[in-house]
C-alpha positions as CSV (number, residue, x, y, z in Angstrom):
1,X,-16.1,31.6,-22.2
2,X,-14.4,34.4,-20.8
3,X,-11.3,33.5,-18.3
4,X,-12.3,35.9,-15.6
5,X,-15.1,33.3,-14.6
6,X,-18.3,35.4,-15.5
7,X,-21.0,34.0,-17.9
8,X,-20.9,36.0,-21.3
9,X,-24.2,37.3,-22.5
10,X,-24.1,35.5,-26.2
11,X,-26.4,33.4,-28.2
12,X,-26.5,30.0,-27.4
13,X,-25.0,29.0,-30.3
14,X,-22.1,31.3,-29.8
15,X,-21.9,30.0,-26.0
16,X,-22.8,26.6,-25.3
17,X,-22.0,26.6,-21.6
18,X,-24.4,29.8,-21.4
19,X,-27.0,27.4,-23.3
20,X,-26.4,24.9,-21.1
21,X,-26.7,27.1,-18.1
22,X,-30.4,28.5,-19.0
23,X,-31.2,24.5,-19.8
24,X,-30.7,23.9,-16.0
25,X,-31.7,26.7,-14.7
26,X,-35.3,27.2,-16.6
27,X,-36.3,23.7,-16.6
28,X,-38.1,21.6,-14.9
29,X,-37.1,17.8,-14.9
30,X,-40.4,16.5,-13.2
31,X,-42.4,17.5,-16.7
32,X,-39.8,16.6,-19.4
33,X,-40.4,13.8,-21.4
34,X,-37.4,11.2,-22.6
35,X,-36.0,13.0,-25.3
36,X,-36.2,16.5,-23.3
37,X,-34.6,14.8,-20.3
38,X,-31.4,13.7,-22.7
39,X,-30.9,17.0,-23.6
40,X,-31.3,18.2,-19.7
41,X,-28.6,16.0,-18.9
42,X,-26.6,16.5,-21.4
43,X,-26.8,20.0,-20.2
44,X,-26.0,19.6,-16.5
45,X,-22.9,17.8,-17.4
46,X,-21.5,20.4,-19.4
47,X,-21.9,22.7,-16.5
48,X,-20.8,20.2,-14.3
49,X,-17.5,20.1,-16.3
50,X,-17.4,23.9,-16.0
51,X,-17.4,23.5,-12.7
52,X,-14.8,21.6,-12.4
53,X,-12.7,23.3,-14.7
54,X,-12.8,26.1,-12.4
55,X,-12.1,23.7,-9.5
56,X,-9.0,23.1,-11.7
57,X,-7.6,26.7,-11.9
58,X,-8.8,27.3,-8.1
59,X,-6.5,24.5,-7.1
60,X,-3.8,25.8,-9.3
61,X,-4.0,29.0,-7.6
62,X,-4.2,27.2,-4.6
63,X,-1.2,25.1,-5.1
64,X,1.3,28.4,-6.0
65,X,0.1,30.1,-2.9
66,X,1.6,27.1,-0.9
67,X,4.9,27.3,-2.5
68,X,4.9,31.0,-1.7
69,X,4.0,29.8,2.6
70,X,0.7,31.9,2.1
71,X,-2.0,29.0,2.2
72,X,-2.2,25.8,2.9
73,X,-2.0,22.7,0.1
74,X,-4.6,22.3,-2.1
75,X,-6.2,19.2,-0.8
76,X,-6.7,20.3,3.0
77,X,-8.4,23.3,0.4
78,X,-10.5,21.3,-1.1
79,X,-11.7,19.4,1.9
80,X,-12.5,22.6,4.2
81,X,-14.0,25.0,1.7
82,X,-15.2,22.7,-0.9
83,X,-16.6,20.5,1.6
84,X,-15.1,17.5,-0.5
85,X,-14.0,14.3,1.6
86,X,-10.0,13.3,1.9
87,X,-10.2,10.9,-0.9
88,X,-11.9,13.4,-3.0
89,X,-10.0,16.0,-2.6
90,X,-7.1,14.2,-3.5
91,X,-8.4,13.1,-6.8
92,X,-9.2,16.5,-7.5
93,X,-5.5,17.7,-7.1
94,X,-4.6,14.9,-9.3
95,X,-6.8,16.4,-12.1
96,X,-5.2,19.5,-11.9
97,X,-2.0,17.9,-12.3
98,X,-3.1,16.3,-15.7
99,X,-5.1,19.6,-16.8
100,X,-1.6,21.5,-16.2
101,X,0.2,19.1,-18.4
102,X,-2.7,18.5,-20.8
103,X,-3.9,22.2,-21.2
104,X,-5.8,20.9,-24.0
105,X,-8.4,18.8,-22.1
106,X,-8.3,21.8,-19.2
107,X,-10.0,23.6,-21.9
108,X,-12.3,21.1,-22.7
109,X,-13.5,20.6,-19.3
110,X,-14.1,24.1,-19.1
111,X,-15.9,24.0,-22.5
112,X,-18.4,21.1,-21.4
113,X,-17.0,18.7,-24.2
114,X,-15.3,15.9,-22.0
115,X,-15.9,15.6,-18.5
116,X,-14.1,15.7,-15.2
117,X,-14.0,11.7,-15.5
118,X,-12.3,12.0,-18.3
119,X,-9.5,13.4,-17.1
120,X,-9.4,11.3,-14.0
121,X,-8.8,8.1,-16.6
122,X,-5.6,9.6,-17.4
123,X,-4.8,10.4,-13.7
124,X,-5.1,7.2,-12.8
125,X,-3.5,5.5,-16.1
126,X,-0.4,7.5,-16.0
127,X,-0.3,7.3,-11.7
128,X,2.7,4.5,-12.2
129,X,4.6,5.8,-15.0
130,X,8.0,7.4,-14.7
131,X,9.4,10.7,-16.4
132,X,10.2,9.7,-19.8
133,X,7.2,7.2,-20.2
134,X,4.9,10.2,-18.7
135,X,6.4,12.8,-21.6
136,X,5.8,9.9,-24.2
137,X,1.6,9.7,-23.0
138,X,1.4,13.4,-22.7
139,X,2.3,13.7,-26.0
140,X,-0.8,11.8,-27.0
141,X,-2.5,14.4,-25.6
142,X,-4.6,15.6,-28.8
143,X,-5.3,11.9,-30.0
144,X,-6.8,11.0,-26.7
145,X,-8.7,14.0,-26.6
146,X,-10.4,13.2,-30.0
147,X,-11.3,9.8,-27.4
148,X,-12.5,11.7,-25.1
149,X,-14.9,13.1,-27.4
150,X,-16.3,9.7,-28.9
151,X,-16.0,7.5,-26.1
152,X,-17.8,7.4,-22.5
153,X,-15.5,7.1,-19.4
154,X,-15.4,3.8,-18.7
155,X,-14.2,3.0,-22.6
156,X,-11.7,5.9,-22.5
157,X,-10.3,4.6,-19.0
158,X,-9.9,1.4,-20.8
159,X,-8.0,2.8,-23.4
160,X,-5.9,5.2,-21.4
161,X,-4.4,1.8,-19.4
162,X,-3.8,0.4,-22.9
163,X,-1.9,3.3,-24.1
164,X,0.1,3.6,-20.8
165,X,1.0,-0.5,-20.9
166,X,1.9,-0.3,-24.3
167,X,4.6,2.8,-23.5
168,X,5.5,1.0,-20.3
169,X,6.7,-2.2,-22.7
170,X,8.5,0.2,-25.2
171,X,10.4,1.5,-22.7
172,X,11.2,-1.0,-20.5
173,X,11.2,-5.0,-21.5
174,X,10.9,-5.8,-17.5
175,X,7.5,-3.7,-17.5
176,X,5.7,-6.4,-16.4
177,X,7.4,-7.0,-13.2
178,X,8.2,-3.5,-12.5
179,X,4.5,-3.2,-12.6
180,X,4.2,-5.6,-9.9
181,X,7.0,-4.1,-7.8
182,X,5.4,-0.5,-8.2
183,X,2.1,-2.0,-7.0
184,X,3.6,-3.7,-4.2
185,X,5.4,-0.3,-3.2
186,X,1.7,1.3,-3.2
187,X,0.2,-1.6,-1.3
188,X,-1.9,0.2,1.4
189,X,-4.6,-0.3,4.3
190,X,-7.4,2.6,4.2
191,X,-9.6,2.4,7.3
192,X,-12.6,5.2,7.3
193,X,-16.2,5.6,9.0
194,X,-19.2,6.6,6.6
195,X,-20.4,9.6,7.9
196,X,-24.3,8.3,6.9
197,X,-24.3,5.1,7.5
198,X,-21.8,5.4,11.0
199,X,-20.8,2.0,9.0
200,X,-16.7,1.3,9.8
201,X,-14.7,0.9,6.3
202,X,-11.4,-1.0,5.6
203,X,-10.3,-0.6,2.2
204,X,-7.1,-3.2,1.2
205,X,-4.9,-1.9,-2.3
206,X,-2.5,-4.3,-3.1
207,X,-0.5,-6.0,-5.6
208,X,-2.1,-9.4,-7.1
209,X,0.1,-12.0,-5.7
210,X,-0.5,-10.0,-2.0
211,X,-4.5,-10.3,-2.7
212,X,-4.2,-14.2,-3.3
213,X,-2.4,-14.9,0.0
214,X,-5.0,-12.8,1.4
215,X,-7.9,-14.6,-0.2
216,X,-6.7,-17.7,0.7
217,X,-6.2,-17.3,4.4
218,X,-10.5,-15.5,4.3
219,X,-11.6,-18.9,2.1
220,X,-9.5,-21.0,4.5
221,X,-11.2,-19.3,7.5
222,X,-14.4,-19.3,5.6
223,X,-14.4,-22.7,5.0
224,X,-14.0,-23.4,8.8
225,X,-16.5,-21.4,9.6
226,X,-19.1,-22.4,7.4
227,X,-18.8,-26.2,8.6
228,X,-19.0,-25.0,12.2
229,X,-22.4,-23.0,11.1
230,X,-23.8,-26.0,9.4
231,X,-23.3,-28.3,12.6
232,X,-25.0,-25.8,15.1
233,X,-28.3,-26.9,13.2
234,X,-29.6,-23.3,13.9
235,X,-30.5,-20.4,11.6
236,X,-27.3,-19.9,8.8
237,X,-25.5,-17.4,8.9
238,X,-25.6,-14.8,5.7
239,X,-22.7,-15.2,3.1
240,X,-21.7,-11.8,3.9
241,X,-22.1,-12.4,7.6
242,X,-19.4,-15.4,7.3
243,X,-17.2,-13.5,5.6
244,X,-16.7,-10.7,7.6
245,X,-16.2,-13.1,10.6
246,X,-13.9,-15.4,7.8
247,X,-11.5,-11.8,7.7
248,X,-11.6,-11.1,11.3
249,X,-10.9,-14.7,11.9
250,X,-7.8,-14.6,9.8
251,X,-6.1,-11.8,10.8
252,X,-6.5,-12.7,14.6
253,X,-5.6,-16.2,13.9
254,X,-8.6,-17.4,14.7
255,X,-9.3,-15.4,17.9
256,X,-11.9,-13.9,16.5
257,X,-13.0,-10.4,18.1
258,X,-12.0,-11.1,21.4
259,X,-8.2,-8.9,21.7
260,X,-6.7,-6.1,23.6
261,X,-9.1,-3.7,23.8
262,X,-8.4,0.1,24.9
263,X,-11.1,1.9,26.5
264,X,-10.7,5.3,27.7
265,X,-13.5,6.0,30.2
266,X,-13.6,8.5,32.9
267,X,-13.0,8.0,36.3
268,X,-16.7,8.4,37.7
269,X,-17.9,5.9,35.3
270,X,-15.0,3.4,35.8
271,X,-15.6,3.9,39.3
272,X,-19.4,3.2,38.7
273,X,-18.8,0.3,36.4
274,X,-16.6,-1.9,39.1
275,X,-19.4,-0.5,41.4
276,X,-21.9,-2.3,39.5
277,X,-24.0,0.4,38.8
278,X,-25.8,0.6,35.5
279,X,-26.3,4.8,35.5
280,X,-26.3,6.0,32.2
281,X,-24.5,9.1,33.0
282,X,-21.1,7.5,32.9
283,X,-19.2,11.1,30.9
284,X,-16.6,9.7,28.5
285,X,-16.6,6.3,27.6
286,X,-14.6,5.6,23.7
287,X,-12.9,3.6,22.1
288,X,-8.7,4.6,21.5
289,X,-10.5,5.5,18.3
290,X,-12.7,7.8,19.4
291,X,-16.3,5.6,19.0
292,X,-18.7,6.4,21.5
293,X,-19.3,2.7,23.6
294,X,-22.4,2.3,25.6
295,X,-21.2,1.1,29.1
296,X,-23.4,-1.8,28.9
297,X,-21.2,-2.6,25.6
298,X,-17.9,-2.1,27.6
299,X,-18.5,-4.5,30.2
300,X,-19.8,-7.3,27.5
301,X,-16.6,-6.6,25.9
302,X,-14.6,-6.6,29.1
303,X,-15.6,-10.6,30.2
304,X,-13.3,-11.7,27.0
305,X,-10.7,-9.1,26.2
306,X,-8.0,-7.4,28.3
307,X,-8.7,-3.7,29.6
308,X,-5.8,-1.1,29.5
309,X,-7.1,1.8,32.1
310,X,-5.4,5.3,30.5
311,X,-5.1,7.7,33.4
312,X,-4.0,10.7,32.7
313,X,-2.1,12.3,35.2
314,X,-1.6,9.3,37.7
315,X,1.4,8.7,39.0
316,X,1.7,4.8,37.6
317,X,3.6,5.5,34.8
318,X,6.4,7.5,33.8
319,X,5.2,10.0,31.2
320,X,7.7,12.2,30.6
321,X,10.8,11.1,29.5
322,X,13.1,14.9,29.3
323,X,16.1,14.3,26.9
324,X,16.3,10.9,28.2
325,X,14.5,9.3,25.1
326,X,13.9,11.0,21.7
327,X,10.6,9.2,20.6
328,X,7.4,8.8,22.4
329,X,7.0,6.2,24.6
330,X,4.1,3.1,24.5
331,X,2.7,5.2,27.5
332,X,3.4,8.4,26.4
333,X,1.2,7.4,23.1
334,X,-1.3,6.2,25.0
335,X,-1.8,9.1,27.3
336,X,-1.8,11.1,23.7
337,X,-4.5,9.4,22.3
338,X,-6.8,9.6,25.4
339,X,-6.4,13.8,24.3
340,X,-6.6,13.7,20.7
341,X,-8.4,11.0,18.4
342,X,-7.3,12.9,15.0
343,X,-4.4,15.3,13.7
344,X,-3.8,18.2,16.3
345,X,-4.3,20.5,12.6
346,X,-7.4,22.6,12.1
347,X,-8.5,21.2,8.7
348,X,-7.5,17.2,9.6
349,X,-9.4,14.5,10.1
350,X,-6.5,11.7,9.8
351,X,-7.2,9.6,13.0
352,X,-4.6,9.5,15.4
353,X,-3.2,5.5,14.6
354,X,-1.9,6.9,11.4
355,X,0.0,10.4,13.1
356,X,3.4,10.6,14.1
357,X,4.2,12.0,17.6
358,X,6.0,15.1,17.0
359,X,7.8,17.7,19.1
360,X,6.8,20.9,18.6
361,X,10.5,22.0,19.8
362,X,12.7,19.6,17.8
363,X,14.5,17.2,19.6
364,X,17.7,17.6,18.0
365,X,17.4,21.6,19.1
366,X,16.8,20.7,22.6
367,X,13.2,19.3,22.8
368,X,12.2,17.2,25.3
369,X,10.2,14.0,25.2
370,X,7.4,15.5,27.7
371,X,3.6,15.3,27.3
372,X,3.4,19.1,27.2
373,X,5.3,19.0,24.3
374,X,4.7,16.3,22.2
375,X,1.6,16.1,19.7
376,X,-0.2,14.0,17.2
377,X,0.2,14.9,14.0
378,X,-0.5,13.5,10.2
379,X,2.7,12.7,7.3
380,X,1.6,15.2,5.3
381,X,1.5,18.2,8.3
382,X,4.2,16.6,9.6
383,X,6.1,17.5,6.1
384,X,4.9,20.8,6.7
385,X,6.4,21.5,9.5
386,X,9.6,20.3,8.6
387,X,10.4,20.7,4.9
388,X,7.1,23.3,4.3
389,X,8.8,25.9,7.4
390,X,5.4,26.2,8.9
391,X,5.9,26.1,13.2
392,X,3.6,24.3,15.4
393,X,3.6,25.3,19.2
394,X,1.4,23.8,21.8
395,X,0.7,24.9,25.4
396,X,0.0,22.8,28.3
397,X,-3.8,23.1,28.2
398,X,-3.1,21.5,24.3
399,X,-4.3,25.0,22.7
400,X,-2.1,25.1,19.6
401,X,-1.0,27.6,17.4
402,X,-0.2,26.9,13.6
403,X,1.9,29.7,11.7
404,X,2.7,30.2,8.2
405,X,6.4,30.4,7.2
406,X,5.7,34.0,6.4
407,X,4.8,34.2,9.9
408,X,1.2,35.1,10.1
409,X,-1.2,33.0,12.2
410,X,-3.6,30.4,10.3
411,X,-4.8,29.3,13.3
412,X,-5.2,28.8,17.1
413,X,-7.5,27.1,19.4
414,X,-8.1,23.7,21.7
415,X,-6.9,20.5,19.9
416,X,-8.8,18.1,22.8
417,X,-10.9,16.8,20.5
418,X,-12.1,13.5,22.3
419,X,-16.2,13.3,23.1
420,X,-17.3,13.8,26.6
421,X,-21.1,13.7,26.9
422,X,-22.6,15.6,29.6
423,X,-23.2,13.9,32.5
């Protein structure tokens, strides 16, 4: 396969990805029969692991053009122009960290002989091991491959974890609870919305002695719950049903759904709500979190939770705070969030509960704690702002402006990005 990414005009038999090219491209899997569709799909993973390959050496590129300040990182890369989501993306940087170690299963992916899976096992076996134990698995590199060629993914994950235990114990006779300590250092909450579905995710990583207390408190809660169900003498409610309302009821200690609840709604349709009036037209009404709520559903909600009004420019609260205080304030995050529901950068869709509040003029260089200069903004743009030399600047009507460290302009424009539906 040539390296300057065109298709070379051999045989078949002197180019298999070619072969496997025409396969996909001239056939039609409707007609095929068993044994023809085998071959068709052994064919469209080979070119799926071309693919990828060259997803590999785009990223590589991409990843020396962000040392140098001219592009961004490879992962906001990967989710803008190769429309792949966060947690996607991600894992595709991580396989071009293995393929630059491992050249030897780069080119196999590139040669359609192991696929991108593959090369994800090792990602994912090796995530936890240090320096030394990292050089010991890499230099496995051509055994594994020979795996690789004999063994399906799941298999060669399996083995990959073996490998990477076994090196862990060699080097270290307390493996087994450093293991634990890593994976309580990489504990973590993920909270996402499927974009088909609209369906709200919370994904929970944690050690094993973290996911027991956890269990306990839902099988506790569940427990309750499912002897309150069985005395109401109506319909049941679904196993999944309880045990959604088993978590909730845990973590709220047995509040249930009924909390704080921040709704930022304009002023026309709070004015219409206390009014009474049941106008459709009520402009923004959201969650802090930026989910559209019917106004029928906000004043359901409102007869058991508190409401925290958020106006913005009233003269209730003290929003600016000058050099008086160097962090945001409750109220100052607040107001921030009623402006911006995700990272104030271009390419980010981080929501705003997980951004710091940063000032675009540094604090310590005379910033001030004020609205107008103050912005929501992600770890990892955070970072490179202050260790990647990139400058953020925002002006009053929030229009920002992010520029490179080599001081050209990657982007400008309006970072309001809450919903307001026409009235």
């Amino acid at each position: 396969m040539p390296r300057d990414g065109t298709i070379s005009n051999d045989s078949p038999a002197e180019s298999p990805i070619a072969a496997a090219f025409a396969v996909v491209r001239d056939s039609d899997p409707d007609v095929l029969d068993s044994d023809e569709l085998s071959a068709y799909l052994d064919a469209v993973s080979q070119v799926r692991a071309w693919c990828d390959a060259r997803q590999v050496r785009a990223t590589q590129r991409q990843r020396q053009l962000a040392a140098e300040g001219r592009a961004t990182q490879p992962e906001h890369a990967l989710s803008n122009h190769g429309r792949q989501s966060s947690k996607d993306a991600k894992t595709a940087a991580e396989r071009e960290a293995v393929c630059t170690s491992m050249p030897v299963f780069e080119d196999a992916l590139d040669q359609g002989t192991v696929t991108a899976g593959h090369v994800d096992a090792i990602a994912s076996a090796t995530r936890n091991l240090d320096e030394a134990e990292r050089a010991e698995f890499v230099g496995e590199a051509e055994n594994l491959l020979d795996d690789a060629h004999d063994q399906g993914v799941d298999q060669f994950a399996k083995n990959c974890r073996g490998l990477a235990k076994s090196i862990r114990a060699r080097h270290n006779a307390r493996a087994a609870e450093d293991e634990l300590e890593q994976q309580r250092k990489q504990s973590k909450v993920t909270r996402w919305v499927d974009n088909t579905t609209g369906m709200h995710k919370t994904l929970i990583e944690c050690d094993p002695v973290t996911d027991r207390a956890i269990w306990a408190a839902i099988q506790t809660a569940r427990g309750r719950l499912r002897r309150r169900d069985q005395q109401t003498g109506g319909a049941r409610t679904s196993w999944d049903r309880l045990t959604v309302d088993a978590v909730v009821d845990a973590v709220t200690n047995g509040h249930g759904a009924n909390g704080t609840l921040v709704v930022h709604v304009g002023l026309d349709g709070l004015t219409d709500t206390m009014n009474g009036s049941m106008s459709a037209a009520v402009g923004l009404c959201e969650t802090d979190t930026g989910v559209p709520v019917p106004i029928s559903t906000m004043r359901r909600l409102a007869c058991d939770a508190d409401i925290i009004p958020v106006v913005l420019d009233g003269d209730g609260v003290a929003l600016d705070q000058g050099r008086a205080k160097r962090l945001a304030t409750a109220e100052q995050r607040t107001a921030i969030e009623a402006m911006h529901a995700t990272c104030v950068h271009p390419d980010c869709t981080v929501s705003i509960d997980d951004c710091r509040i940063h000032h675009t003029t540094p604090w310590q260089y005379g910033g001030r704690t004020d609205l107008a200069d103050l912005a929501p903004v992600c770890e990892t743009h955070h970072h490179l702002v202050h260790e990647g030399g990139w400058e953020l600047t925002i002006e009053p009507d929030r229009t920002a402006t992010w520029t490179r460290p080599d001081g050209t302009i990657y982007w400008t424009g309006p970072t309001n990005d809450r919903t307001r539906p026409a009235a």
